[in-house]
Backbone atoms as SQL, in Angstrom:
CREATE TABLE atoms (id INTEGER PRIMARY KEY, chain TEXT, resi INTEGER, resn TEXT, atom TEXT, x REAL, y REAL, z REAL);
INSERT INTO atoms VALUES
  (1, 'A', 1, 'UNK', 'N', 51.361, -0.340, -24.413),
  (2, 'A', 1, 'UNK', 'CA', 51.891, 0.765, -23.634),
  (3, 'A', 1, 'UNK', 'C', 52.438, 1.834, -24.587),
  (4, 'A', 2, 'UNK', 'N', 52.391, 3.260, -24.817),
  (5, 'A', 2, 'UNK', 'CA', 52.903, 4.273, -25.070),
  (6, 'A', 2, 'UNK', 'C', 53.813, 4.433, -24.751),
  (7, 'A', 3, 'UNK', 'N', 54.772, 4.845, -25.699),
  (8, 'A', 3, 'UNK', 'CA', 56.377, 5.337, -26.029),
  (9, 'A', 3, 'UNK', 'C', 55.970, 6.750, -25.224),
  (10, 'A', 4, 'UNK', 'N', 56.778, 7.128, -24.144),
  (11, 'A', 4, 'UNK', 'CA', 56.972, 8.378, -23.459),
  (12, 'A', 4, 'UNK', 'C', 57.967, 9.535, -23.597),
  (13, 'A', 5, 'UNK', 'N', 58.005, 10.442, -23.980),
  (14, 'A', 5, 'UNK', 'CA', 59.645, 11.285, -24.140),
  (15, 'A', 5, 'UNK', 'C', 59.073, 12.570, -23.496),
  (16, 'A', 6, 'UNK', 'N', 60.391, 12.538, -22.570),
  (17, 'A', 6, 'UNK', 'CA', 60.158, 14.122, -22.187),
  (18, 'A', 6, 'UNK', 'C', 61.103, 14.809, -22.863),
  (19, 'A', 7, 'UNK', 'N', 60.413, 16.372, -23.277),
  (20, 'A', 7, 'UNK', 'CA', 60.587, 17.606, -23.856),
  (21, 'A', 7, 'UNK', 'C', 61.107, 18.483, -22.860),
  (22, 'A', 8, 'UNK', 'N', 62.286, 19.669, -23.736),
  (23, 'A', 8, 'UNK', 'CA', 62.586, 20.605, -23.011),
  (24, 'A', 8, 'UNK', 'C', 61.409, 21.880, -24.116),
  (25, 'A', 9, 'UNK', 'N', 60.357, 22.549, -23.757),
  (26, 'A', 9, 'UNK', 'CA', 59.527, 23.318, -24.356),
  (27, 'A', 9, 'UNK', 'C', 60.703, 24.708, -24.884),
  (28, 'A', 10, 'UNK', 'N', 62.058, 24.698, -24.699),
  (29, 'A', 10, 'UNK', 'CA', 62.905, 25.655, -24.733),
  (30, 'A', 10, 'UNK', 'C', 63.515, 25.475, -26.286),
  (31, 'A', 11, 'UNK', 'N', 63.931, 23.980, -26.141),
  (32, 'A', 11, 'UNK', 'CA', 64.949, 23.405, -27.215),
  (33, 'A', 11, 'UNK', 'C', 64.032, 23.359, -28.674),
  (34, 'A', 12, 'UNK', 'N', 64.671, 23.751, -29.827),
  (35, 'A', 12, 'UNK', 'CA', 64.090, 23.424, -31.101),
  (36, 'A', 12, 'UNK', 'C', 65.079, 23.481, -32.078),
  (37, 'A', 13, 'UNK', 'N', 65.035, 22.539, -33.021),
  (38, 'A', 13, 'UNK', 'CA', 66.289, 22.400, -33.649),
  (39, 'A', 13, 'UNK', 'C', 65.535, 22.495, -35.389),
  (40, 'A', 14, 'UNK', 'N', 66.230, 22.122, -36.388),
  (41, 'A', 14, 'UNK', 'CA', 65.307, 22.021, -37.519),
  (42, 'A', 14, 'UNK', 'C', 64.061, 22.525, -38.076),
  (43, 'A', 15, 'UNK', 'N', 63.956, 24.050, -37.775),
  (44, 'A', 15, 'UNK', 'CA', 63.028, 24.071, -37.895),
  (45, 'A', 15, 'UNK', 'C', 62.574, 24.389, -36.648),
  (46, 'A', 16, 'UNK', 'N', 60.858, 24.022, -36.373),
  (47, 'A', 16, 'UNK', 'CA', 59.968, 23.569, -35.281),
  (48, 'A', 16, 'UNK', 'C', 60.136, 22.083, -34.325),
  (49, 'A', 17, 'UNK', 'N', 61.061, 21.591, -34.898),
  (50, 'A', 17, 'UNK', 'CA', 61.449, 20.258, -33.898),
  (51, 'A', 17, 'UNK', 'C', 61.890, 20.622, -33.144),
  (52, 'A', 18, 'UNK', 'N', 62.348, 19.564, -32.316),
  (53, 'A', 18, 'UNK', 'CA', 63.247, 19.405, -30.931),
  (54, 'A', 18, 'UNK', 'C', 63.740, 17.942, -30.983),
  (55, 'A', 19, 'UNK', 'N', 64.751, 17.983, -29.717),
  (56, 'A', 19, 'UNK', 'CA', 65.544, 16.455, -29.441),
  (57, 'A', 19, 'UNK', 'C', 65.703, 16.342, -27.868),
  (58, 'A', 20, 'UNK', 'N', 66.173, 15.503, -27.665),
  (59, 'A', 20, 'UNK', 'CA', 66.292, 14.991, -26.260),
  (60, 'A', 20, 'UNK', 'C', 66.723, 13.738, -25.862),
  (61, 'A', 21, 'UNK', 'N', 67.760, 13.057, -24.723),
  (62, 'A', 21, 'UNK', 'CA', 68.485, 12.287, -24.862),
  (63, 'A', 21, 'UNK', 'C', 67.493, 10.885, -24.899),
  (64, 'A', 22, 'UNK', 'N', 68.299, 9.854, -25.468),
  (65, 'A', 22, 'UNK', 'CA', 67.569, 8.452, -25.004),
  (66, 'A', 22, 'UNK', 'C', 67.257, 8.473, -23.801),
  (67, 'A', 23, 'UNK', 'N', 68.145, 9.035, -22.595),
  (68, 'A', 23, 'UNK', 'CA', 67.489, 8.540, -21.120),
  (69, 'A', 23, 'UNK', 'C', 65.998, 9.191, -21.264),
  (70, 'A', 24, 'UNK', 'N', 65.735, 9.726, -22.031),
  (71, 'A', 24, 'UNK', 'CA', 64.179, 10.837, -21.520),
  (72, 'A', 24, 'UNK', 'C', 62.968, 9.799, -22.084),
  (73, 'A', 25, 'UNK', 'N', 63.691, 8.595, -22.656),
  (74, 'A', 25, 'UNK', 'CA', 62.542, 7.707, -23.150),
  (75, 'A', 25, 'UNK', 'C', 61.654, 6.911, -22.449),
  (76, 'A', 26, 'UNK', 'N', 60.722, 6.606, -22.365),
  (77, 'A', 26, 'UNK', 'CA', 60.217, 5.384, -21.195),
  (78, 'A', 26, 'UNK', 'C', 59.094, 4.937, -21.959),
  (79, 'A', 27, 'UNK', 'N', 58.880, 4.070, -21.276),
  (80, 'A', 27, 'UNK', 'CA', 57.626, 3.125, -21.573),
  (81, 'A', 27, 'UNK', 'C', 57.463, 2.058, -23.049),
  (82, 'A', 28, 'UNK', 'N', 59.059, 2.111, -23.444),
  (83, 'A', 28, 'UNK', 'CA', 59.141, 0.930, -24.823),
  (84, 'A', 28, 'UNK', 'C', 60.265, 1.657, -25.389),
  (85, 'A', 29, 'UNK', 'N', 60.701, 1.107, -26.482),
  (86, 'A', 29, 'UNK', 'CA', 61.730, 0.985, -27.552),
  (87, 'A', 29, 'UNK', 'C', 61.419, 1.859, -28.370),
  (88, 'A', 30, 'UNK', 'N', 62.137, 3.237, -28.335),
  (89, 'A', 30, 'UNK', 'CA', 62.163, 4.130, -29.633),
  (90, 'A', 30, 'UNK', 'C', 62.305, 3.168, -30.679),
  (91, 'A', 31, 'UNK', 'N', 61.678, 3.688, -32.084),
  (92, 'A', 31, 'UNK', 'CA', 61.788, 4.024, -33.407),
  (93, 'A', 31, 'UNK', 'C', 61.317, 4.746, -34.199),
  (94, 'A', 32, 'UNK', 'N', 62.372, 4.852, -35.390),
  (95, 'A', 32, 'UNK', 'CA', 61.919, 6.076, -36.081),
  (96, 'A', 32, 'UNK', 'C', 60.533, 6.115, -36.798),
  (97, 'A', 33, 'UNK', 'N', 59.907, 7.136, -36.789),
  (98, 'A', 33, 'UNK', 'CA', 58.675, 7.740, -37.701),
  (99, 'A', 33, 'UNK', 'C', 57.954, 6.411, -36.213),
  (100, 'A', 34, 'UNK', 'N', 57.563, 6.410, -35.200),
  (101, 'A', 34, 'UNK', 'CA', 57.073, 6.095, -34.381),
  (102, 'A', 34, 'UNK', 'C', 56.006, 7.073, -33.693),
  (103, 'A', 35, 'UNK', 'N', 55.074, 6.932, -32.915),
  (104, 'A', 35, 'UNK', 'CA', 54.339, 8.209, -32.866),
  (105, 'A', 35, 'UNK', 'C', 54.511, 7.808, -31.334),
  (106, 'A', 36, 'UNK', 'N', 54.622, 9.120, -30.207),
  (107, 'A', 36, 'UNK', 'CA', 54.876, 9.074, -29.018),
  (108, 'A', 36, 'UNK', 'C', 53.866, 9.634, -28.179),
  (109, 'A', 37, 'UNK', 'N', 54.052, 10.364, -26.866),
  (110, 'A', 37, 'UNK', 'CA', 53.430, 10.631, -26.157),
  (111, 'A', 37, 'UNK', 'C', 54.723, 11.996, -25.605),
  (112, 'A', 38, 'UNK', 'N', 54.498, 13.055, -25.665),
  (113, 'A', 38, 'UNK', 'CA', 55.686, 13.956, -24.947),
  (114, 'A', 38, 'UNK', 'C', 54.953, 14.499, -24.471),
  (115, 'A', 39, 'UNK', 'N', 55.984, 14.986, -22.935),
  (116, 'A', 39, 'UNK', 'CA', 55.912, 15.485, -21.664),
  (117, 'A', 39, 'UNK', 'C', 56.702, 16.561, -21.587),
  (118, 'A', 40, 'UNK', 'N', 56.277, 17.846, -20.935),
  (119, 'A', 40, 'UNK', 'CA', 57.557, 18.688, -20.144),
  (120, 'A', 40, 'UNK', 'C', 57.147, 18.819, -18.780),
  (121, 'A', 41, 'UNK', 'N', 57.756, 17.912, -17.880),
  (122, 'A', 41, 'UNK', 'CA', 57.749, 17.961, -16.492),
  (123, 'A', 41, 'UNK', 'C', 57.768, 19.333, -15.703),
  (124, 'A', 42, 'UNK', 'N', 58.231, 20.105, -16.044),
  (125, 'A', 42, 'UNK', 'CA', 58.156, 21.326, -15.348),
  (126, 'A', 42, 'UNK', 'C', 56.406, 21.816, -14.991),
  (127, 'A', 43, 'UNK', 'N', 56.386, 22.095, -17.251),
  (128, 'A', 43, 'UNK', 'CA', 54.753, 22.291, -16.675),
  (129, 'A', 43, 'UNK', 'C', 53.556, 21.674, -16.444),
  (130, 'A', 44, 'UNK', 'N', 53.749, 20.335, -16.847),
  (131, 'A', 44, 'UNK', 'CA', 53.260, 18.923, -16.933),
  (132, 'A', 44, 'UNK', 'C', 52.222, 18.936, -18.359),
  (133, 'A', 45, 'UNK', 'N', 52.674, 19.532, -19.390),
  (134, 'A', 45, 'UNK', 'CA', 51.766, 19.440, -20.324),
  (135, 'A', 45, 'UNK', 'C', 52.466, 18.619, -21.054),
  (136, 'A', 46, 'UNK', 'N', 51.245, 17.836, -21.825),
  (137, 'A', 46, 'UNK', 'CA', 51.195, 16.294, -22.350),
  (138, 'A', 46, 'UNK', 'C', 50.760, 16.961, -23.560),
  (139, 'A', 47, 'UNK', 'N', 51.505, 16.014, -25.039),
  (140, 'A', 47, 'UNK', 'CA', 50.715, 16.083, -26.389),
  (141, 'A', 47, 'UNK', 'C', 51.367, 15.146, -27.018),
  (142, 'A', 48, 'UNK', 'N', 51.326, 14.763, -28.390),
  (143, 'A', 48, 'UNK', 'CA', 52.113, 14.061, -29.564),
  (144, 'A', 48, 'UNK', 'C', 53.074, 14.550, -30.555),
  (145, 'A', 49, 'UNK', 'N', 53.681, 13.347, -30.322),
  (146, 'A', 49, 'UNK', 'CA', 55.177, 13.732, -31.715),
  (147, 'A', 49, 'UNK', 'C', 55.325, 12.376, -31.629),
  (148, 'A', 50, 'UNK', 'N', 56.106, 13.201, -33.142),
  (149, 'A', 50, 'UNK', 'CA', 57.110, 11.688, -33.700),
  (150, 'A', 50, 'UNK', 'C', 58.215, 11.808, -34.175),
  (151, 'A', 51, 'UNK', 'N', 58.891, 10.510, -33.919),
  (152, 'A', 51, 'UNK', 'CA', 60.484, 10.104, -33.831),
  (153, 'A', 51, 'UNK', 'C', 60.746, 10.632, -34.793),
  (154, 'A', 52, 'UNK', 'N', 61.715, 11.231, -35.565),
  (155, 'A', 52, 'UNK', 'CA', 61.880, 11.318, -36.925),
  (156, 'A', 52, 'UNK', 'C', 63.382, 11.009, -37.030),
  (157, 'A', 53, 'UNK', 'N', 64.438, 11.173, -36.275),
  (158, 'A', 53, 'UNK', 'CA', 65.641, 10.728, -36.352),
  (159, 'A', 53, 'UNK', 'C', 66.160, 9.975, -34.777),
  (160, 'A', 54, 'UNK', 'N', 67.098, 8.864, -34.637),
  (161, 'A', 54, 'UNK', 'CA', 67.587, 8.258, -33.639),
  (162, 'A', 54, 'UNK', 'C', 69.154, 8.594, -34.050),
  (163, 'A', 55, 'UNK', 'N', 70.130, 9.184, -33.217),
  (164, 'A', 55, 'UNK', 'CA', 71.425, 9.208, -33.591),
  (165, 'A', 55, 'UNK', 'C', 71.984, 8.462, -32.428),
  (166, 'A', 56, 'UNK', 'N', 72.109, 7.128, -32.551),
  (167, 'A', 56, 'UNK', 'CA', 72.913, 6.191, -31.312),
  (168, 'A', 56, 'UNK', 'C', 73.846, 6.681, -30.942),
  (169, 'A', 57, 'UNK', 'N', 75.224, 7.129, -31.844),
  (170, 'A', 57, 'UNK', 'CA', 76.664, 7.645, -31.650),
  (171, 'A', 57, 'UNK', 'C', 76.071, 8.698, -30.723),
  (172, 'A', 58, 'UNK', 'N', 75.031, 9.539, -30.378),
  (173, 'A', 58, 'UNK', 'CA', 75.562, 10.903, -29.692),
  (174, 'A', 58, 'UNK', 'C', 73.937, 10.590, -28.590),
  (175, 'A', 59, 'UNK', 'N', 73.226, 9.361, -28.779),
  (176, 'A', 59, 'UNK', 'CA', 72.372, 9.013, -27.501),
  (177, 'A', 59, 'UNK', 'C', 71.331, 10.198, -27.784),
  (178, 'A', 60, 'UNK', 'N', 70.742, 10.743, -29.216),
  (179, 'A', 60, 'UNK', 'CA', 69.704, 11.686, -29.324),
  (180, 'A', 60, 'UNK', 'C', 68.589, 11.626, -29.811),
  (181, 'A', 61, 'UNK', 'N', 67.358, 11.902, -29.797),
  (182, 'A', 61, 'UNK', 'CA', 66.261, 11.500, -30.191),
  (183, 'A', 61, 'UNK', 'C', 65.924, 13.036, -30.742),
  (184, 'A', 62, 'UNK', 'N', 65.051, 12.645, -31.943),
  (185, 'A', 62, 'UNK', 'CA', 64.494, 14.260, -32.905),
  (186, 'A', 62, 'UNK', 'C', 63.549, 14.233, -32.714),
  (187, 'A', 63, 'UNK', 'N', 62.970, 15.031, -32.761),
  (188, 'A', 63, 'UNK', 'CA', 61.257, 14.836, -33.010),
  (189, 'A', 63, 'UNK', 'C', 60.593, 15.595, -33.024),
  (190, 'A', 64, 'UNK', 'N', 59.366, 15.618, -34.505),
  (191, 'A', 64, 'UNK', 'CA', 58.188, 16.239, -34.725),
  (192, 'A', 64, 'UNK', 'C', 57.288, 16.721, -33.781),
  (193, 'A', 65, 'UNK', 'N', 56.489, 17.174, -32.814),
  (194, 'A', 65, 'UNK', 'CA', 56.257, 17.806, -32.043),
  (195, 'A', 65, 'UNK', 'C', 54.940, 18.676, -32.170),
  (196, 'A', 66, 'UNK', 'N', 53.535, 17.778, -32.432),
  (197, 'A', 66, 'UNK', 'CA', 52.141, 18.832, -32.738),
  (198, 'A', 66, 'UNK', 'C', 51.790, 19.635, -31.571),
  (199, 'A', 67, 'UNK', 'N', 53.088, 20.223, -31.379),
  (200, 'A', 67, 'UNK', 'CA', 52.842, 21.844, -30.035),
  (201, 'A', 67, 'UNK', 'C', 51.345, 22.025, -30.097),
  (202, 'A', 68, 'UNK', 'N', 50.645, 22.164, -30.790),
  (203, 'A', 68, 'UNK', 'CA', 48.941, 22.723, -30.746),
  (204, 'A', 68, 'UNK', 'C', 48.553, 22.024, -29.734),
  (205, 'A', 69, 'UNK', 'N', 49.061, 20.488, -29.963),
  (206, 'A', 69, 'UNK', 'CA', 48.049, 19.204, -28.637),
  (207, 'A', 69, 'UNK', 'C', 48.651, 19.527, -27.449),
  (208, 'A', 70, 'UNK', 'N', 49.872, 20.539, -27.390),
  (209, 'A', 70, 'UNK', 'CA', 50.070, 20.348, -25.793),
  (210, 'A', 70, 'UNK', 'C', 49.208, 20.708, -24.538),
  (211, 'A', 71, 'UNK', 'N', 48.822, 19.697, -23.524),
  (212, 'A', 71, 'UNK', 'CA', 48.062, 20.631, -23.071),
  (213, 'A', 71, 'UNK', 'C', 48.148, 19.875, -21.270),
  (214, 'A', 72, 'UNK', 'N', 47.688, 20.643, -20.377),
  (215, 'A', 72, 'UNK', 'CA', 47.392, 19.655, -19.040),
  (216, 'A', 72, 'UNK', 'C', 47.105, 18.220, -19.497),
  (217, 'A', 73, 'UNK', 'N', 47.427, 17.009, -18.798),
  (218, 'A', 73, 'UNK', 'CA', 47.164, 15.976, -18.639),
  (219, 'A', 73, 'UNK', 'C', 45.331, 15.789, -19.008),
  (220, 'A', 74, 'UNK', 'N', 44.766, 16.509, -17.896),
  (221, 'A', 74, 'UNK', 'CA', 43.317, 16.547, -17.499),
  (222, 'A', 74, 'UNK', 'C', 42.725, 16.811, -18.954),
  (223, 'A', 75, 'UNK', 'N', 43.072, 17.671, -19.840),
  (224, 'A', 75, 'UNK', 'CA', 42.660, 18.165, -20.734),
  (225, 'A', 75, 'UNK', 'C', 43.031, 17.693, -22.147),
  (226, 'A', 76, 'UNK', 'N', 44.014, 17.342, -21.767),
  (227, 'A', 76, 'UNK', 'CA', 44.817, 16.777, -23.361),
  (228, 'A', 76, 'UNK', 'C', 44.312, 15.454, -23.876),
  (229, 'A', 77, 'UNK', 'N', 43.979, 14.178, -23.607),
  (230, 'A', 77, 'UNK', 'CA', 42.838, 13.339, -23.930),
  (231, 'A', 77, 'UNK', 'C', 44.430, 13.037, -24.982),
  (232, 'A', 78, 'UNK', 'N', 45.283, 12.557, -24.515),
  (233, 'A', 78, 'UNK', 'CA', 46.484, 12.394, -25.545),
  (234, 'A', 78, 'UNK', 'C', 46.600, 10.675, -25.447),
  (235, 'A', 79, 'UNK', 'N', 46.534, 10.390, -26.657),
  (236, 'A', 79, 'UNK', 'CA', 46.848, 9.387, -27.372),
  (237, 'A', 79, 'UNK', 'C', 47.650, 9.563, -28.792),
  (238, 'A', 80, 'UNK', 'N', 48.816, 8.863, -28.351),
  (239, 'A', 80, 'UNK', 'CA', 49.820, 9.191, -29.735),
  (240, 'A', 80, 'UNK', 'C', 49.092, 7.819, -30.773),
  (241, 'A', 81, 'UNK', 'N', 48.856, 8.392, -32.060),
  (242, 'A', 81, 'UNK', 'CA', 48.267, 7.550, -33.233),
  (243, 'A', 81, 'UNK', 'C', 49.420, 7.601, -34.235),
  (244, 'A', 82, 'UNK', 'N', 49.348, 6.699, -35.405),
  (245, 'A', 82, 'UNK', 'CA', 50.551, 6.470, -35.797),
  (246, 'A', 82, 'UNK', 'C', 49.924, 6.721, -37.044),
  (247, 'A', 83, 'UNK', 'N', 49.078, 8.019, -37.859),
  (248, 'A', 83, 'UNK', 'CA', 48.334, 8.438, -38.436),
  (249, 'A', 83, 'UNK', 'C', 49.015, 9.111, -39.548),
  (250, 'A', 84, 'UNK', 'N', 49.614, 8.422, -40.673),
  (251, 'A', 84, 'UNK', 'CA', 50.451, 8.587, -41.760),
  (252, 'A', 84, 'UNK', 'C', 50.092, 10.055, -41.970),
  (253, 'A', 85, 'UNK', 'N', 48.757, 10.453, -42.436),
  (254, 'A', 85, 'UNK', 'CA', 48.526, 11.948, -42.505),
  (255, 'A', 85, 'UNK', 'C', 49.227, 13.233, -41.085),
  (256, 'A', 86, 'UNK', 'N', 49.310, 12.479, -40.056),
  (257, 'A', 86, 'UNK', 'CA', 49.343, 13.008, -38.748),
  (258, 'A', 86, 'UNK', 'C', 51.287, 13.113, -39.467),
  (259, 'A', 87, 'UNK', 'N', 51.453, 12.168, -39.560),
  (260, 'A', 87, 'UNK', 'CA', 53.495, 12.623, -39.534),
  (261, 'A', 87, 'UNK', 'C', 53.457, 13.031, -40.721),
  (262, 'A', 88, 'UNK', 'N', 52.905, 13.153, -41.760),
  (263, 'A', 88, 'UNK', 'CA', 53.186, 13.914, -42.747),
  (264, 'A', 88, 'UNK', 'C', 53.345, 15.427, -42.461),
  (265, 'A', 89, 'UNK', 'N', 52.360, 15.420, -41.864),
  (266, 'A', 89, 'UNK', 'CA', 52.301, 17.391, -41.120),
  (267, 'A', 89, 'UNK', 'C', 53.145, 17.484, -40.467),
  (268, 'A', 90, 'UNK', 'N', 53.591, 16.763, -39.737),
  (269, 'A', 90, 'UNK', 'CA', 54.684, 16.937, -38.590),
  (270, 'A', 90, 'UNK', 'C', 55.714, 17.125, -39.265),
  (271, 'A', 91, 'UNK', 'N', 56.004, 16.520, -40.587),
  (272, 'A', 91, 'UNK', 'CA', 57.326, 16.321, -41.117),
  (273, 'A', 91, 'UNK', 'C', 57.820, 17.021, -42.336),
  (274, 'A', 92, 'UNK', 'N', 56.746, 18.076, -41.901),
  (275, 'A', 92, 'UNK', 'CA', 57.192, 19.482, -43.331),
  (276, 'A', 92, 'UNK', 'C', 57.563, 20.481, -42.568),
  (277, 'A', 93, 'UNK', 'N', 58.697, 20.362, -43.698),
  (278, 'A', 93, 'UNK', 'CA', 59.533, 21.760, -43.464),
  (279, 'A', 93, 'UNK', 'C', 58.621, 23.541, -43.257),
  (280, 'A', 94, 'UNK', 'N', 59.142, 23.832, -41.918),
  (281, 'A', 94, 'UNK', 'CA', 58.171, 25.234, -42.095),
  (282, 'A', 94, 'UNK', 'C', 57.997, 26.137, -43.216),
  (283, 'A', 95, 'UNK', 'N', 59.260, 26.490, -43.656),
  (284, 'A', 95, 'UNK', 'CA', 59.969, 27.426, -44.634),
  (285, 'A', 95, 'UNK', 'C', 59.154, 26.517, -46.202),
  (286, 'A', 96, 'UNK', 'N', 59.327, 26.027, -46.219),
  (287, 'A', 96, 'UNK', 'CA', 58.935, 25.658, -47.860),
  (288, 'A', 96, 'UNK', 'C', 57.479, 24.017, -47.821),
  (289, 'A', 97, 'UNK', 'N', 57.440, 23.224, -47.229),
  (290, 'A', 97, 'UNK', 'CA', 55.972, 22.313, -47.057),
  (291, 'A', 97, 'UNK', 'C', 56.500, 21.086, -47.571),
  (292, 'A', 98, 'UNK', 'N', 58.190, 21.262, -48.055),
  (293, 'A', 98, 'UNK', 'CA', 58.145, 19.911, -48.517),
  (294, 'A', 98, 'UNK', 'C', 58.637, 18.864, -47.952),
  (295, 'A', 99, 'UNK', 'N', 58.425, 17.574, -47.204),
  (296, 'A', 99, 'UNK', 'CA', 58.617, 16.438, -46.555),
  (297, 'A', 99, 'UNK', 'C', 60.662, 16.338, -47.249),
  (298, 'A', 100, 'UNK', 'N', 60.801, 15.852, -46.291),
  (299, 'A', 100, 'UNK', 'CA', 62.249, 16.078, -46.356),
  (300, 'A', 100, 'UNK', 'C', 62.224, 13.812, -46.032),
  (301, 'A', 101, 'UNK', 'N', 62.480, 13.209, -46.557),
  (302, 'A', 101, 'UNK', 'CA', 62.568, 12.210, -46.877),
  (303, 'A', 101, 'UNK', 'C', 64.054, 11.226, -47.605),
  (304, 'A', 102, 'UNK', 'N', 64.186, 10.022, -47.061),
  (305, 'A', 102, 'UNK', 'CA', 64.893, 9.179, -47.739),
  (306, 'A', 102, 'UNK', 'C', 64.907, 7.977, -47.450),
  (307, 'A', 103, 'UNK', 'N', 64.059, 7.413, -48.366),
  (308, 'A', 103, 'UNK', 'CA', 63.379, 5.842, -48.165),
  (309, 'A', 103, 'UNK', 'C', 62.494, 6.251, -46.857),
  (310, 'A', 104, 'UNK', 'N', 62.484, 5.280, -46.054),
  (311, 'A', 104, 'UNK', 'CA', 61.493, 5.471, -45.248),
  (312, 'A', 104, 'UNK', 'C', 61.798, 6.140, -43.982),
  (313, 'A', 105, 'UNK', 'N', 63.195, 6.788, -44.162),
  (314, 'A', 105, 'UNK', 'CA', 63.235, 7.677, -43.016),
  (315, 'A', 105, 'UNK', 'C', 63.202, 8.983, -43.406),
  (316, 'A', 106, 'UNK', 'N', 63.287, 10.030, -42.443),
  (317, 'A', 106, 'UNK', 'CA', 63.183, 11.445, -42.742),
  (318, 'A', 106, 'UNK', 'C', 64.963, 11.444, -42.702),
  (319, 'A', 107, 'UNK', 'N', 65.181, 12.404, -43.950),
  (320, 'A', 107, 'UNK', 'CA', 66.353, 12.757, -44.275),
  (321, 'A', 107, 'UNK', 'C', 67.406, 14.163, -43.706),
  (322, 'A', 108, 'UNK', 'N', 68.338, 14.188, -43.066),
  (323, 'A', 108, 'UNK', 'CA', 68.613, 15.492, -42.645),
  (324, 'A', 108, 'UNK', 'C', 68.966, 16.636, -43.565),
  (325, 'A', 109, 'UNK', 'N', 67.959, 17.645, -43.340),
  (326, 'A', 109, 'UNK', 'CA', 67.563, 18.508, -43.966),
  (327, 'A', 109, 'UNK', 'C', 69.269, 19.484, -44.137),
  (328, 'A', 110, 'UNK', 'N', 69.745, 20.060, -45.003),
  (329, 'A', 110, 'UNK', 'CA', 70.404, 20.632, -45.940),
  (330, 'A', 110, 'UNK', 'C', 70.196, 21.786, -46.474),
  (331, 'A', 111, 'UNK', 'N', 70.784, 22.494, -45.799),
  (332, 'A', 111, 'UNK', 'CA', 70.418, 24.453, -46.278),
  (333, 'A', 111, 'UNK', 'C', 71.713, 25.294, -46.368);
């Protein structure tokens, strides 16, 4: 079963990311650098991202976000893959390309 998160298409934090609470999760157990399935219910367009930070203390989920795949259900043919090349892209910084990293999680970025 696919990890589900719904998106607010409004919110972006870091960059080109976004977040959204644990309740918006369904269909399995977040983890980080996990590859998902996101939704924005309003317009019902479906694409892929990935987890890149879990903050338990404040119940928030981050995440990478390949906006290009969003698309209608009908059309989007979405399957989240867990495609090391796929979160590498996801996980560069717009401004400069370089993967923001520490050990095997993504590190909060510092400017």
């Amino acid at each position: 079963m696919t990890v589900r998160v719904s998106i607010d298409l409004n919110v972006r934090v870091r960059g080109n990311h976004t977040y959204t609470g644990l309740e918006d999760v369904s269909g399995g157990i977040a983890r980080e650098r996990m590859a998902v399935e996101v939704h924005e219910e309003e317009s019902g367009l479906v694409g892929r991202g990935y987890i890149t930070e879990i903050d338990e203390d404040r119940q928030l989920v981050y995440l990478a976000v390949e906006w290009d795949s969003l698309a209608p259900p009908s059309q989007a043919g979405v399957r989240a893959t867990s495609s090391a090349s796929s979160f590498k892209r996801l996980s560069q910084h717009p401004d400069d390309g370089s993967l923001v990293r520490s050990g095997n999680h993504l590190a909060k970025l510092s400017r």
